[in-house]
C-alpha positions in Angstrom: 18.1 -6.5 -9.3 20.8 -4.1 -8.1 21.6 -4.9 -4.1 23.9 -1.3 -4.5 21.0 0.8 -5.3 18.5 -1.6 -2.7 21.1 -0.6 -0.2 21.6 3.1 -1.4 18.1 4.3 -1.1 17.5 2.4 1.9 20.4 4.3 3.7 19.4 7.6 2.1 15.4 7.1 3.2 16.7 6.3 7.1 18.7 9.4 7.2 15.7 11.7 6.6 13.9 12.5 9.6 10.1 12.8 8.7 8.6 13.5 12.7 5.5 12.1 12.1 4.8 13.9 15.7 5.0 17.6 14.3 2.1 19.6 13.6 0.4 19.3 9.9 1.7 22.0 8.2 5.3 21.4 9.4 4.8 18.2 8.4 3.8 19.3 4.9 6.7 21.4 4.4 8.8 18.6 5.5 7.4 16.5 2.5 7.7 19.4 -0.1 11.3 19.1 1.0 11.8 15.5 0.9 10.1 14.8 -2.6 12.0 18.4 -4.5 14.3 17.8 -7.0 13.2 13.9 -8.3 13.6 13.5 -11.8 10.7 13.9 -14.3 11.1 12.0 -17.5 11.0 14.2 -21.2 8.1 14.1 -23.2 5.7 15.5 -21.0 4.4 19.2 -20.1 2.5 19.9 -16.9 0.1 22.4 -16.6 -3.1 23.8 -14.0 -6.2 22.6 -14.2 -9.7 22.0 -12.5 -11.8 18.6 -11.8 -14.5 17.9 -10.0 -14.3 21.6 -8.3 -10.7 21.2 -7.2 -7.4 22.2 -8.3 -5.6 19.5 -10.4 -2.5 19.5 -12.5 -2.7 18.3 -16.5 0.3 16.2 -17.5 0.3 15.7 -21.5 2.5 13.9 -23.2 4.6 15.2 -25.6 2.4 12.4 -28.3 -0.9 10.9 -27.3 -0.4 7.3 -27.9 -3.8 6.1 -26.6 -7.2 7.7 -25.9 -7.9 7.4 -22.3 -7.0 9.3 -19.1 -5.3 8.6 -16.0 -6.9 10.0 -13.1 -4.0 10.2 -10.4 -4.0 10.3 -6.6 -1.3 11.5 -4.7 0.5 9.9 -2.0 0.9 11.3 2.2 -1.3 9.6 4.7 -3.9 12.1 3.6 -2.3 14.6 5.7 0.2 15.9 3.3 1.3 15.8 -0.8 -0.1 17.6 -3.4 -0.5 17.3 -7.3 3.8 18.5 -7.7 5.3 16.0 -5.1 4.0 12.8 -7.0 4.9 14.2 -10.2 7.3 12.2 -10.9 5.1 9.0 -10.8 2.2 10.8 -12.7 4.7 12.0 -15.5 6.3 8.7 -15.2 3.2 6.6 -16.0 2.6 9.3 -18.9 5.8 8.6 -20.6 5.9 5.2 -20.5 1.8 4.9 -21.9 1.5 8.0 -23.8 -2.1 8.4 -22.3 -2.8 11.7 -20.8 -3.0 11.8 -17.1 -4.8 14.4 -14.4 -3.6 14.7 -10.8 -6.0 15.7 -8.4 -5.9 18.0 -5.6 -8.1 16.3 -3.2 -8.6 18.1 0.5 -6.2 17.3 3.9 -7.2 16.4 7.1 -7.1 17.5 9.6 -8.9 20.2 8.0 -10.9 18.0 5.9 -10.9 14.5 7.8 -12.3 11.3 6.0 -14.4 10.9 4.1 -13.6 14.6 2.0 -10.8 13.0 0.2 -13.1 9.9 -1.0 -15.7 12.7 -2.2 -13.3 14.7 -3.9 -11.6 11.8 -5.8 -15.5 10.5 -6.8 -16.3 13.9 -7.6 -13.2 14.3 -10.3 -14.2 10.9 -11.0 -17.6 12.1 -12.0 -16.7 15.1 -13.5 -14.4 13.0 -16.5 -17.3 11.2 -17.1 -19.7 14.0 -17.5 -16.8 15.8 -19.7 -17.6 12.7 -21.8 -14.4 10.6 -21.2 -16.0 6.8 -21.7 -15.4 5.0 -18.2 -13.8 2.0 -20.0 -10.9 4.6 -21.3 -9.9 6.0 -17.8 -7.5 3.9 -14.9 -7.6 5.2 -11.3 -3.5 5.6 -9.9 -2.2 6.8 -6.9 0.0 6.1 -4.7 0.2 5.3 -0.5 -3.1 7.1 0.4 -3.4 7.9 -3.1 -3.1 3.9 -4.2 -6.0 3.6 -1.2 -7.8 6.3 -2.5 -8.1 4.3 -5.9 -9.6 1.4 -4.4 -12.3 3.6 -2.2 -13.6 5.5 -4.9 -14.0 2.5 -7.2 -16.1 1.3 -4.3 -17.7 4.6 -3.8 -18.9 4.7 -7.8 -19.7 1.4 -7.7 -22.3 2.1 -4.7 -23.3 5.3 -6.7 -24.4 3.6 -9.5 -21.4 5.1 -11.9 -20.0 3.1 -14.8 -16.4 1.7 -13.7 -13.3 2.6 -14.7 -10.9 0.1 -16.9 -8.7 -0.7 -14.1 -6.8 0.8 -11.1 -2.9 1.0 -10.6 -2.2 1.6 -6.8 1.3 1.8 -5.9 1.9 1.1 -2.3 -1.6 1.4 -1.0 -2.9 2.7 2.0 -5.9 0.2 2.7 -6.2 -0.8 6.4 -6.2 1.9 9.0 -6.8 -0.7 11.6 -3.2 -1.8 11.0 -4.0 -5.2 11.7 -1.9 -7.0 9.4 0.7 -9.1 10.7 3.7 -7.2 8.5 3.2 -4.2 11.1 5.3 -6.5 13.1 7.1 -8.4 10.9 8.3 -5.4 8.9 9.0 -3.4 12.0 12.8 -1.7 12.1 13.1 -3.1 7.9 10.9 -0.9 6.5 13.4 2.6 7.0 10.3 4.9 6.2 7.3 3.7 8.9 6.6 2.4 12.1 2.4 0.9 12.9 3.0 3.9 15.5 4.2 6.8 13.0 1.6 5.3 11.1 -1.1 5.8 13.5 -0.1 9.5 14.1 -0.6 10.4 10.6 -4.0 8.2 10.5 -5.4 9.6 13.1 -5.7 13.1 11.5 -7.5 11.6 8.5 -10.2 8.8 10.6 -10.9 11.9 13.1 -12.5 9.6 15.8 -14.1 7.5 13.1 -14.4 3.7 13.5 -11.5 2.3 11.4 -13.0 -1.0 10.2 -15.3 1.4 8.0 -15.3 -0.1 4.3 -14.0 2.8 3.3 -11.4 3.0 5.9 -9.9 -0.9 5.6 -10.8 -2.4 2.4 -8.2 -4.6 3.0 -10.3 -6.4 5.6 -14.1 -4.9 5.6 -15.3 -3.8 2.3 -17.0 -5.8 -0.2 -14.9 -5.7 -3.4 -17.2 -8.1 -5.8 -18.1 -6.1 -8.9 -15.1 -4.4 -9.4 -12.3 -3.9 -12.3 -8.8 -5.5 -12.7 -6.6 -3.8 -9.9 -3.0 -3.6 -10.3 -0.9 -3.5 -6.7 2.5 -2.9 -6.4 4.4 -3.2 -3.1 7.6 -3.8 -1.4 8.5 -6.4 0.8 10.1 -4.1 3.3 7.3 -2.3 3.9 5.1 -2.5 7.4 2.1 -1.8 4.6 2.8 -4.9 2.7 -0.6 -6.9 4.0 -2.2 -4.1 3.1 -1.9 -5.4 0.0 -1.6 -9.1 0.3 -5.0 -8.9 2.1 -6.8 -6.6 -0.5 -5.5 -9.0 -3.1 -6.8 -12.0 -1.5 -9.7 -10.9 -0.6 -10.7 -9.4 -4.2 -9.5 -12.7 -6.1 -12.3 -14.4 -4.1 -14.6 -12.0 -5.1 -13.8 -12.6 -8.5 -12.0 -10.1 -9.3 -9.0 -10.3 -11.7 -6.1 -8.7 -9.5 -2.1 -8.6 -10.1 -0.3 -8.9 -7.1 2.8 -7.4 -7.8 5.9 -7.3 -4.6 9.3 -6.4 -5.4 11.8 -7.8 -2.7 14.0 -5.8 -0.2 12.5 -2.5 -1.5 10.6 0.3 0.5 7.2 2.0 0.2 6.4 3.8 -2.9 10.2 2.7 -4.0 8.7 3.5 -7.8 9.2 7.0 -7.3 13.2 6.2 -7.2 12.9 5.8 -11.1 16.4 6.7 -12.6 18.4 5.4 -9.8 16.5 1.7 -8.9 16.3 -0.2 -11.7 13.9 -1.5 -9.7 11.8 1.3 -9.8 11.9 1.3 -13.5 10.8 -2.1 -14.3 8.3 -1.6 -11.8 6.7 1.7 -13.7 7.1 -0.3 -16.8 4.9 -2.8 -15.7 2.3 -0.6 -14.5 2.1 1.3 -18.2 1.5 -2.1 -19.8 -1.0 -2.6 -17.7 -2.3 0.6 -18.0 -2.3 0.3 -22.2 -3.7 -3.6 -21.5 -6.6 -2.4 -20.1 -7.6 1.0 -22.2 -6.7 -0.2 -25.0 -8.8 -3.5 -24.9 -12.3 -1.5 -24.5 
């Protein structure tokens, strides 16, 4: 654990100014900005594609290790990202499993408040199975939204009827929009990225007058989790959105589901997209590709 490179990023992520305030598509530009320029790993080629009836991006790697696919959901409080800004992670998770990955596209609010992005994601979702990839051979991934985006449209198939995927990696996770947990307080002024209140700006875009303590809003604290497959969650401690997965953790292990509860000390949100200058960041993505292989390969 390097207390350097801790230190580094943090200082780097407090001098950006993200003005959570600013209207959406400022704030998307803003994003594009902030996430240009990270490093993508070698071995793997990107190109366009369509799922579910949205636009996606392919990410092959250079050698297919393992049949399966990785269906990925990018990060940005629903409000912002796209397919390009989390390729880093995508390509990341690719190169480390040699398992083919798509990144979806899903819609923004405002434009599209909740739930278009859960319908989108279960609509991809749907669309690899009818294209014939076995559920047991794909892993929902995302990060931030994205990460909560994995656990809502496991929930979402699993109310549907669908066959489950093998597992879901979620990488910060978004999963409580009533920001109840106690680390919105605890982590206030440590985590350099997020305030509860910058939180809520961005938030309230996406819920668009909705009750928060919908299921699909806060699984963290209202949804019923029994019947579904090993989830993987990685956090930071310094991060305001740490109970978001403490909680979600908890609560699934007593609903009998096999969970991995993964937190990195004095690290911030998605800190896994800092691969190549945390070694933090590394290990971290290393884990989540052995999980990844762990849980196509044994189906």
């Amino acid at each position: 654990m390097s207390e350097e490179q801790r230190a580094a990023l943090d200082a780097r992520l407090r001098s950006v100014t993200f003005d959570t305030s600013r209207a959406p598509g400022e704030l998307r530009e803003a994003f594009e900005t902030m996430t240009a320029g990270r490093p993508v790993p070698p071995g793997v080629a990107f190109a366009p594609a369509v799922l579910g009836g949205r636009p996606a991006l392919a990410v092959e790697p250079e050698e297919v290790g393992t049949e399966g696919r990785i269906l990925y959901f990018h990060g940005g409080a629903w409000v912002v990202g796209s397919p390009d800004t989390a390729q880093a992670l995508t390509a990341g998770l690719v190169h480390r499993t040699g398992v083919r990955a798509v990144s979806l596209d899903y819609r923004l609010a405002p434009e599209h408040p909740f739930p278009a992005a859960i319908e989108d994601c279960l609509a991809a979702y749907r669309d690899l199975l009818d294209q014939g990839v076995p559920a047991e051979r794909i892993v929902l991934a995302g990060d931030s939204a994205g990460g909560g985006l994995t656990v809502t449209t496991m929930l979402a198939a699993r109310d549907a009827g669908l066959p489950l995927p093998a597992g879901a990696v979620a990488f910060s996770p978004a999963l409580d929009a009533t920001r109840s947990g106690e680390s919105m307080k605890t982590k206030a002024g440590i985590d350099p990225m997020f305030t509860s209140e910058s939180l809520g700006q961005l938030l309230a875009h996406y819920v668009a007058g909705e009750d928060p303590w919908h299921p699909f809003l806060s699984p963290a604290v209202s949804a019923d989790l029994g019947g579904l497959p090993p989830l993987l969650l990685q956090v930071g401690s310094n991060e305001v959105l740490l109970d978001d997965s403490t909680r979600l953790a908890t609560r699934a292990a007593a609903a009998g589901v096999d969970v991995v509860l993964d937190v990195t000390a004095d690290v911030p949100h998605v800190f896994q997209s800092a691969a190549g200058f945390l070694d933090e960041a590394d290990a971290a993505l290393d884990r989540a590709g052995r999980f990844i292989l762990d849980h196509v390969s044994r189906n």
